[in-house]
N, CA, C and O of each residue as an XYZ file, in Angstrom:
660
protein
N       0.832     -1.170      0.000
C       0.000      0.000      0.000
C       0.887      1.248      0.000
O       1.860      1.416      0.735
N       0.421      2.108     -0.927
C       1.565      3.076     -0.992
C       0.701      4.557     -0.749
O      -0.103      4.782     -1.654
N       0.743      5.374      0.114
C       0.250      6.904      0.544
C       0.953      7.571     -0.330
O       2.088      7.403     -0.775
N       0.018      8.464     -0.548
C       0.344      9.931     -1.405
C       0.138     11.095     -0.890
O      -0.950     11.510     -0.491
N       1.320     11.757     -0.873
C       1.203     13.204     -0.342
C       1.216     14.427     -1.759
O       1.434     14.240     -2.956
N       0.892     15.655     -1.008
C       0.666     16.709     -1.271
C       1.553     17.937     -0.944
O       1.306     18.317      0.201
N       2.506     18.692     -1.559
C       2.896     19.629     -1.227
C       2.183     20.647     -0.636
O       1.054     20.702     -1.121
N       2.480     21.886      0.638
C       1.482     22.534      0.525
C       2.018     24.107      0.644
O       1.991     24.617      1.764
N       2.442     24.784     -0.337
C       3.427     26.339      0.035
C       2.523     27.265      0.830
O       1.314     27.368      1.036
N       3.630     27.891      1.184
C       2.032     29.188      2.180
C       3.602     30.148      2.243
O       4.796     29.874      2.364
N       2.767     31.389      2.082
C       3.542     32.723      2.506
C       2.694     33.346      3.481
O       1.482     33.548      3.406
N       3.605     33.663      4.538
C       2.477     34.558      5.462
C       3.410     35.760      5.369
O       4.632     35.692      5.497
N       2.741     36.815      5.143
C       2.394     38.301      4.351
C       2.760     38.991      5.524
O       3.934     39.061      5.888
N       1.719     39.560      6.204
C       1.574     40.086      7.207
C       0.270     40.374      7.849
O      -0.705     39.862      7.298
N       0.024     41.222      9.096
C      -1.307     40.727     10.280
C      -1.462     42.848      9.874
O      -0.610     43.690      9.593
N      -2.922     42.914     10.054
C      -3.631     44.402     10.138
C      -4.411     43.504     11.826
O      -4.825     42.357     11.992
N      -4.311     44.672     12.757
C      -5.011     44.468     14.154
C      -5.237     45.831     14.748
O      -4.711     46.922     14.527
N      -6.159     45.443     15.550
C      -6.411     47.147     16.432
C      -5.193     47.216     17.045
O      -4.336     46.505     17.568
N      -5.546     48.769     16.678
C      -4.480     49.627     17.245
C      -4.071     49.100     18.909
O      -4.867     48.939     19.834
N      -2.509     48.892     18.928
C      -2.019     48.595     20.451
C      -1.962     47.219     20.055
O      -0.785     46.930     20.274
N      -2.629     46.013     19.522
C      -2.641     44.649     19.856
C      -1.120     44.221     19.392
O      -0.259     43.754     20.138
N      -0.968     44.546     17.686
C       0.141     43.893     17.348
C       1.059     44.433     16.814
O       1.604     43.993     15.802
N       1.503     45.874     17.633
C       2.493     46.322     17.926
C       2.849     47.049     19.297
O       3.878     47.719     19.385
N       2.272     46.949     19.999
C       2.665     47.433     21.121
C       3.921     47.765     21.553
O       4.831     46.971     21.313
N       4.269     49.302     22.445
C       5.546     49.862     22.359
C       5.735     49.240     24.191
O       4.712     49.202     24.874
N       6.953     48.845     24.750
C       7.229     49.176     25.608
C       8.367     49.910     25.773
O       8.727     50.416     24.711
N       9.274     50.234     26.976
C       9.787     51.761     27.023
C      10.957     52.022     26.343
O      11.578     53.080     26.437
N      11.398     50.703     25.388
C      12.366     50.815     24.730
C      12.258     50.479     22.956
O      12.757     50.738     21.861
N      11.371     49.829     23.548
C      11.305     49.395     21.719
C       9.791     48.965     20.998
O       8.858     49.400     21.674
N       9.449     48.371     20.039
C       7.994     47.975     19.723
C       8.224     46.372     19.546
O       9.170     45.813     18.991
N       7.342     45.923     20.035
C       7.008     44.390     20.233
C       7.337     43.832     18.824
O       7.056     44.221     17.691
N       8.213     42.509     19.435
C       8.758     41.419     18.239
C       8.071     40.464     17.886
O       8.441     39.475     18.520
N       7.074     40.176     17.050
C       6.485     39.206     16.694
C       6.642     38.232     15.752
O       7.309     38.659     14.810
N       6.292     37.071     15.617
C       6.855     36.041     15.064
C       5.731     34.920     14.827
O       5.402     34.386     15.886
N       5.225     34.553     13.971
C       4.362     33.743     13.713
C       4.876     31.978     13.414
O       5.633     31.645     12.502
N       4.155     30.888     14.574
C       4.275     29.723     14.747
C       3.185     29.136     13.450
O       2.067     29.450     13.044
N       3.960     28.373     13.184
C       2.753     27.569     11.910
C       2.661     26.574     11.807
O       3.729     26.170     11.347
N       1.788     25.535     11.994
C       1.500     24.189     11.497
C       0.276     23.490     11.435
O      -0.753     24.056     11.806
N       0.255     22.235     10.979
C      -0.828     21.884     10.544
C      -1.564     20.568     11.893
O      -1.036     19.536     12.309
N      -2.738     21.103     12.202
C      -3.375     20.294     13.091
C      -3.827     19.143     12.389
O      -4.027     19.268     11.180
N      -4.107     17.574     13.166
C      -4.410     16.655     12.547
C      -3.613     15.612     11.484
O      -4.048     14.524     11.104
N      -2.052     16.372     11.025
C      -1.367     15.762     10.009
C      -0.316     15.029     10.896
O      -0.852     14.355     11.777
N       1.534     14.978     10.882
C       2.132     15.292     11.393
C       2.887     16.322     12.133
O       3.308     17.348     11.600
N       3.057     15.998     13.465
C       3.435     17.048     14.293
C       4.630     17.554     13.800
O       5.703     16.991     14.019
N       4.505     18.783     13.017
C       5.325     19.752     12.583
C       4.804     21.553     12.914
O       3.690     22.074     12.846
N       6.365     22.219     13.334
C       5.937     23.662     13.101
C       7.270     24.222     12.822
O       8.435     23.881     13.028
N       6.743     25.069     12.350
C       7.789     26.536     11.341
C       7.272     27.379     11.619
O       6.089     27.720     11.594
N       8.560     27.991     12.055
C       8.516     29.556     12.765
C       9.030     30.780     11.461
O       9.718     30.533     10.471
N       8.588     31.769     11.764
C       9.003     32.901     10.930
C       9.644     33.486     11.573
O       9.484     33.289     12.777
N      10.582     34.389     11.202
C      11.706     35.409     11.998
C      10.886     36.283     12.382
O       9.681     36.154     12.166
N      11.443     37.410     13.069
C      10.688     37.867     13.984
C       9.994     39.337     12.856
O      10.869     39.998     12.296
N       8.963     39.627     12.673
C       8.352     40.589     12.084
C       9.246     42.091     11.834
O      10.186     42.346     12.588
N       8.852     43.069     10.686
C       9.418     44.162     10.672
C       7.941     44.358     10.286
O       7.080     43.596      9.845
N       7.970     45.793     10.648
C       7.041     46.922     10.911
C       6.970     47.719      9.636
O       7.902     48.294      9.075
N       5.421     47.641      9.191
C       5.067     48.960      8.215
C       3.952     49.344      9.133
O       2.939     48.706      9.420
N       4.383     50.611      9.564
C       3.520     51.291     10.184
C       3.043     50.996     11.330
O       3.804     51.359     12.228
N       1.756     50.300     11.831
C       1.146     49.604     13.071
C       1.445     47.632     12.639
O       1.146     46.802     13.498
N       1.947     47.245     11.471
C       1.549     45.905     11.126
C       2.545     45.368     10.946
O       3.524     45.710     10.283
N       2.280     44.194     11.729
C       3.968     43.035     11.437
C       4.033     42.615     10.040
O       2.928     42.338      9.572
N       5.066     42.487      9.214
C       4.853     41.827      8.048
C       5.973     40.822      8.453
O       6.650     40.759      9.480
N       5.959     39.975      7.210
C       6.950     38.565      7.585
C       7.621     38.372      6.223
O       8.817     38.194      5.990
N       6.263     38.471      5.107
C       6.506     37.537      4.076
C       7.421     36.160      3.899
O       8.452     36.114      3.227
N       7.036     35.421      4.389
C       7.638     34.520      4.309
C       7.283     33.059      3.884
O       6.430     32.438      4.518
N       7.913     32.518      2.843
C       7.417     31.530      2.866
C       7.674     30.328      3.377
O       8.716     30.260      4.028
N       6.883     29.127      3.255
C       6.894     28.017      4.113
C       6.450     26.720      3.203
O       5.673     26.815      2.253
N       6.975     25.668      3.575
C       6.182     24.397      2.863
C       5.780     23.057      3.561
O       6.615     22.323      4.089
N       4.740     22.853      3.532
C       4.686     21.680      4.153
C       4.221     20.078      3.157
O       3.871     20.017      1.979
N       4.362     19.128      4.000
C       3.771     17.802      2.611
C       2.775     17.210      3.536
O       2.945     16.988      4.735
N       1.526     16.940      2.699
C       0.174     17.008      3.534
C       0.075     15.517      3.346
O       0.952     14.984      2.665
N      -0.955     14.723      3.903
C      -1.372     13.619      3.450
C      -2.493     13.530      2.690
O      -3.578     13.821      3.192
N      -2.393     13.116      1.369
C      -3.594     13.427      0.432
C      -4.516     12.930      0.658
O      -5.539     13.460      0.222
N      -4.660     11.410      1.608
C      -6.584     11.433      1.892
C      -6.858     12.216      2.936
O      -8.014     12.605      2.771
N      -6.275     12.800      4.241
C      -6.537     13.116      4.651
C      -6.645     14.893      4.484
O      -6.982     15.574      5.452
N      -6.419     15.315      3.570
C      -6.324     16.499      2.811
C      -7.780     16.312      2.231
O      -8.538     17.278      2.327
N      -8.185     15.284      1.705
C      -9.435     15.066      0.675
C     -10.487     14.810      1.454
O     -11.603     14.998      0.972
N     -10.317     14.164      3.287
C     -11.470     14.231      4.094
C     -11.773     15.657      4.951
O     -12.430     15.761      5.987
N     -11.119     16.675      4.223
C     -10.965     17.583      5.218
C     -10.632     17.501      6.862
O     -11.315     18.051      7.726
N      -9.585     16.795      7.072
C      -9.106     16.095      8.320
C      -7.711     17.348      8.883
O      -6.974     17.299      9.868
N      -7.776     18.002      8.170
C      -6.411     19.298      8.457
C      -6.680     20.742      8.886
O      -7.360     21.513      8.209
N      -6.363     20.919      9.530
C      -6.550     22.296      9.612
C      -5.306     23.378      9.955
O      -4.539     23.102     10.877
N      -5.166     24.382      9.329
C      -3.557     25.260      9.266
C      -3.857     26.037     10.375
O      -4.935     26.620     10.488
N      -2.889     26.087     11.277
C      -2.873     26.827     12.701
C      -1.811     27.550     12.727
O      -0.682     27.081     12.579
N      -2.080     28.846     12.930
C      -0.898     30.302     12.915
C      -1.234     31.057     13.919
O      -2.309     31.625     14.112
N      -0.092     31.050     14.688
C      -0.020     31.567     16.083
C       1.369     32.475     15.951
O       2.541     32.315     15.611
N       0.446     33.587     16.463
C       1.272     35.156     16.561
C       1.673     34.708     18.027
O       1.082     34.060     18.891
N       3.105     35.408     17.949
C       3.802     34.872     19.666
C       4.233     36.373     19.793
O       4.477     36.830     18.676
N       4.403     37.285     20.803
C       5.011     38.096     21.011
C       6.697     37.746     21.731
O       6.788     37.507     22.935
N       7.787     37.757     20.936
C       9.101     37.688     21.757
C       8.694     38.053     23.121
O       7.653     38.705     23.196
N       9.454     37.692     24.485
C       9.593     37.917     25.485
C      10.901     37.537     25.992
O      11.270     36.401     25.695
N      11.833     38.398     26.836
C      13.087     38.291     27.788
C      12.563     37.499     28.581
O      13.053     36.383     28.414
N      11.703     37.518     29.473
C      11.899     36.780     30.926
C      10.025     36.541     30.824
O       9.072     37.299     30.644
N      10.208     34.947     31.072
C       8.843     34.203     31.233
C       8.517     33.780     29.714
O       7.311     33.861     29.477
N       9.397     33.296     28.497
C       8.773     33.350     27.882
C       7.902     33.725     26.768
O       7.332     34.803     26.939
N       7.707     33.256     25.922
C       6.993     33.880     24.396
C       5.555     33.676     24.883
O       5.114     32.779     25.601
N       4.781     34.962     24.191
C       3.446     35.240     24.877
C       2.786     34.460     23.277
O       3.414     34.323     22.227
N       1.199     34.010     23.597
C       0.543     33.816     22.400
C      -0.246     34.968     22.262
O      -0.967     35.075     23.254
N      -0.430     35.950     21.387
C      -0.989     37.182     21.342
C      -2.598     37.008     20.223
O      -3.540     37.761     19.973
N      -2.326     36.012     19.926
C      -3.624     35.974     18.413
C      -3.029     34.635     17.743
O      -1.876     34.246     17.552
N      -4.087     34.182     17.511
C      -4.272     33.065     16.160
C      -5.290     32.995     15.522
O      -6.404     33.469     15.744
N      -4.773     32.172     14.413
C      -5.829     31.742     13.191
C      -6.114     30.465     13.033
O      -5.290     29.884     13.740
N      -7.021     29.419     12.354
C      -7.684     28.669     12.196
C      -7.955     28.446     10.741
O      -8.710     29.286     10.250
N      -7.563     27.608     10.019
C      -8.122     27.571      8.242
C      -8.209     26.227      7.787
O      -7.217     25.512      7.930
N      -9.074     25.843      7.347
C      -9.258     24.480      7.203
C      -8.689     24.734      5.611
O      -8.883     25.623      4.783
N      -7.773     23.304      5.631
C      -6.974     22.946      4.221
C      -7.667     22.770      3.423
O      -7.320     23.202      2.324
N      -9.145     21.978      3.530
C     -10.031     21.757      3.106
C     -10.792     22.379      1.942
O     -11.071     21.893      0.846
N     -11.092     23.740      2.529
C     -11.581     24.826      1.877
C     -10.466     25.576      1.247
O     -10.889     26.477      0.522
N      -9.238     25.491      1.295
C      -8.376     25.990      0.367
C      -7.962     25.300     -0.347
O      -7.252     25.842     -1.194
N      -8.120     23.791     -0.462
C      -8.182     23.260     -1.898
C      -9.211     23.551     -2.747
O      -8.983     23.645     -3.954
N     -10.569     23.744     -2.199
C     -11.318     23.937     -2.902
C     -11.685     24.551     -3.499
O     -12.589     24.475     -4.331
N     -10.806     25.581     -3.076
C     -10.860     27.104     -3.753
C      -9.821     27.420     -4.924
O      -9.709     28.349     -5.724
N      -9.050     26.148     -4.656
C      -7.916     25.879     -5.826
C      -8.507     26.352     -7.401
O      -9.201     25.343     -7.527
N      -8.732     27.029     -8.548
C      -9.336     26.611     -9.888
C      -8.352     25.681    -10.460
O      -7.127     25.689    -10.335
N      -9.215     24.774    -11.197
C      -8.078     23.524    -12.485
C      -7.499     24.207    -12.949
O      -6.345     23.833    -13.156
N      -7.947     25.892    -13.505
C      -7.570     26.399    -14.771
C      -5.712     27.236    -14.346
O      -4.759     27.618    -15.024
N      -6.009     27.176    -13.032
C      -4.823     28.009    -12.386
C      -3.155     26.775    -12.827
O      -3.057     25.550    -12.750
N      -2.315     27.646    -13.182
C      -0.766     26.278    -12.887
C      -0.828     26.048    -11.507
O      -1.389     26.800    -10.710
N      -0.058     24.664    -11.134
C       0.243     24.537     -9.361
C       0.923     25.468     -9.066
O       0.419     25.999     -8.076
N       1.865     26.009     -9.399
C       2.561     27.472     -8.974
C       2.041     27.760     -8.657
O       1.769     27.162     -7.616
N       1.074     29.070     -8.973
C      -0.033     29.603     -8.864
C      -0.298     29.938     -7.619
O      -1.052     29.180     -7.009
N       0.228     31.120     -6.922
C      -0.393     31.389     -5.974
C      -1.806     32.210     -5.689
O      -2.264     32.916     -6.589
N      -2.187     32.148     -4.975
C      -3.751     32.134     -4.586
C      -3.899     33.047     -2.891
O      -3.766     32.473     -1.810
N      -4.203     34.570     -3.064
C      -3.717     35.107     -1.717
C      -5.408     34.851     -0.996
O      -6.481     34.762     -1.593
N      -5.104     34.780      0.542
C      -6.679     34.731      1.526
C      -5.457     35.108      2.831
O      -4.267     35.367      3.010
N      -7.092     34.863      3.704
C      -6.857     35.478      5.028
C      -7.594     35.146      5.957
O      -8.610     34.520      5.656
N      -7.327     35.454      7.381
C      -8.277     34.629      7.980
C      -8.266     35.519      9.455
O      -7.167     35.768      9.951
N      -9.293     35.907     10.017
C      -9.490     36.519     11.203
C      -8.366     35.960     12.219
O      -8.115     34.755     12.262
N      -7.721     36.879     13.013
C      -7.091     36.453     14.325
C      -7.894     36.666     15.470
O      -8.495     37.703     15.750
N      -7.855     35.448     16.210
C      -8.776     35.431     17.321
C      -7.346     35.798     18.890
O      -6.153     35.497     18.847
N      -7.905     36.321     19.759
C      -7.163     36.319     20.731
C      -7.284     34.794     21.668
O      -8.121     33.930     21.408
N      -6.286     34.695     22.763
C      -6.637     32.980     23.423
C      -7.863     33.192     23.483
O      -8.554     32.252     23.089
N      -8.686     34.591     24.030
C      -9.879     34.301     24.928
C     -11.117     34.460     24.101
O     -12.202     34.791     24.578
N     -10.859     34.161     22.605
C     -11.796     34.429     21.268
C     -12.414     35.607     20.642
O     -13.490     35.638     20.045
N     -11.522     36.657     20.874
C     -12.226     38.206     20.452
C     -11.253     38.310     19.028
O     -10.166     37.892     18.628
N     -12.044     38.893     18.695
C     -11.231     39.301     17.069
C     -10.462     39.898     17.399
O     -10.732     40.543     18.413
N      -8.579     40.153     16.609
C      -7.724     40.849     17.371
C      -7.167     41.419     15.683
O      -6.307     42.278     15.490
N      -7.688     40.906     14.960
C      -7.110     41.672     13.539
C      -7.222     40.837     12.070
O      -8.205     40.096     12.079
N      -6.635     40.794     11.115
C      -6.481     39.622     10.236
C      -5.401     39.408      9.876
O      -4.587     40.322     10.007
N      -4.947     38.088      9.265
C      -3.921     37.518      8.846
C      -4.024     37.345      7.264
O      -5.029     36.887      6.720
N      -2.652     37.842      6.443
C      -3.092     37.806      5.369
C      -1.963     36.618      4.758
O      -0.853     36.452      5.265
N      -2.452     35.880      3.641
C      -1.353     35.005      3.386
C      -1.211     34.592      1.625
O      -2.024     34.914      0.757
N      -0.374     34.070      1.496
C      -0.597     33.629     -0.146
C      -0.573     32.054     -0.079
O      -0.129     31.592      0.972
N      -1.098     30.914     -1.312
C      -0.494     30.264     -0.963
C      -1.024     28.995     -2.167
O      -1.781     29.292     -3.091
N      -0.538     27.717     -1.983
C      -0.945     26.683     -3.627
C      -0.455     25.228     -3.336
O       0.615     24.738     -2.977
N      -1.263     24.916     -3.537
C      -1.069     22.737     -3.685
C      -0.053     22.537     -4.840
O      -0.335     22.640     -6.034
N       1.545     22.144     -4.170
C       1.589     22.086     -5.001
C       1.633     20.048     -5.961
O       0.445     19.727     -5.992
N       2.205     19.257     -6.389
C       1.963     18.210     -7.095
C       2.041     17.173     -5.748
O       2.658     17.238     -4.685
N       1.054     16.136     -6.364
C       1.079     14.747     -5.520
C       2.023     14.062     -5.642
O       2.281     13.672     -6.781
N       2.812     13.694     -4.624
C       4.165     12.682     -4.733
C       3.863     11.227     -4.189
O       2.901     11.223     -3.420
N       4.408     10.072     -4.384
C       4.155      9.268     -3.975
C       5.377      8.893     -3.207
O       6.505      8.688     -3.655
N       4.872      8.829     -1.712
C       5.863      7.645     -0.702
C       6.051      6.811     -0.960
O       5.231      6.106     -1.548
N       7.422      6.380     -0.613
C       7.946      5.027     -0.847
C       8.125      4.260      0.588
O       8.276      4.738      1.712
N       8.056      2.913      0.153
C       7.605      1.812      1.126
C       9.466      1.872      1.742
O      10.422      2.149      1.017
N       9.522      1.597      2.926
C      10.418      1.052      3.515
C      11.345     -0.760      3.138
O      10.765     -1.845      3.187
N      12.399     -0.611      2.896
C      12.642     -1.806      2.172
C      13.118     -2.857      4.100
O      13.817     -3.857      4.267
N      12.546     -2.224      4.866
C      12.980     -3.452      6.105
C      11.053     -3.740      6.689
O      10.735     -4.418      7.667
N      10.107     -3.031      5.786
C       8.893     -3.398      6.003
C       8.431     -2.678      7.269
O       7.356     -3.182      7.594
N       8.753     -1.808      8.037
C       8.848     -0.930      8.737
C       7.228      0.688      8.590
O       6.651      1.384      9.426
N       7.168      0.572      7.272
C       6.221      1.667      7.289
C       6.343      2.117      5.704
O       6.813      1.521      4.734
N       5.821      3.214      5.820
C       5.582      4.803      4.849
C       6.673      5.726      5.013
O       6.802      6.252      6.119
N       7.545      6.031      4.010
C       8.445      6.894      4.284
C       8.333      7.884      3.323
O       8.561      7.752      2.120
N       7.922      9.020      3.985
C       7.282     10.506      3.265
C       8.680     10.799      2.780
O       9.794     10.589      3.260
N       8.061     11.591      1.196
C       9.034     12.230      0.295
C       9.321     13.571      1.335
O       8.495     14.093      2.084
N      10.817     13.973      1.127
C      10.757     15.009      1.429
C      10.107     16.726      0.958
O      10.223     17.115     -0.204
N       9.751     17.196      1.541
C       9.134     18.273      0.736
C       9.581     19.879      0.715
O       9.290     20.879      0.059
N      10.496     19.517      1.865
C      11.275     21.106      1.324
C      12.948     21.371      0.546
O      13.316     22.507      0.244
């Protein structure tokens, strides 16, 4: 039995939030933010972005990222992309300041045939704070890209995912 995966690119752009949330000054400098990314439900993986630069009130990142999905479970809508804004912290710790929620699901579906896999495809998705209040949006680009097929383990051991970055 052989599994097939899915490439999956994503650029995260940058976050628009009320004023104070996601830039906040303290007495020396303006808050470092850095967005955690991965995919719920697949394998436990995350990718971090460097820490944000500032246009104006808004972190930007642009950055891109790739992950390799599992294609049935991509096709049961079984995934969901989780992006968590962390504020840097010296002492105690990286704070979670806002996240997002996007089911993979609905961004395949939003895929057109007519588009190349290149093809990026920009969306976005509300940031919720931990305690569920809207705290701004997240904007991102992003595209499926081709199905690869895993190869079997030659000691009979398992599924051994193509690499994908």
């Amino acid at each position: 039995m052989s599994t097939d995966f899915r490439e999956f690119n994503i650029n995260i752009t940058c976050a628009e939030g009320q004023k104070g949330v996601l830039s906040f000054v303290n007495f020396f400098q303006k808050t470092k933010v850095y967005a955690a990314v991965s995919v719920v439900g697949g394998e436990p993986a995350v990718q971090f972005t460097p820490l944000a630069n500032y246009f104006g009130d808004n972190p930007v990142w642009n950055f891109p990222m790739r992950f390799c999905l599992e294609e049935s479970e991509l096709q049961q809508d079984a995934l969901t992309l989780r992006i968590e804004l962390r504020r840097k912290r010296i002492f105690g710790g990286d704070e979670a300041i806002a996240e997002a929620f996007v089911r993979l699901g609905n961004l395949l579906n939003c895929n057109d045939s007519n588009l190349n896999f290149m093809d990026q495809i920009c969306g976005f998705s509300w940031l919720l704070s931990p305690a569920g209040g809207r705290r701004g949006i997240l904007y991102f680009s992003y595209c499926f890209g081709r199905t690869i097929r895993a190869t079997e383990r030659s000691d009979g051991g398992g599924v051994v995912a193509p690499p994908c970055s």
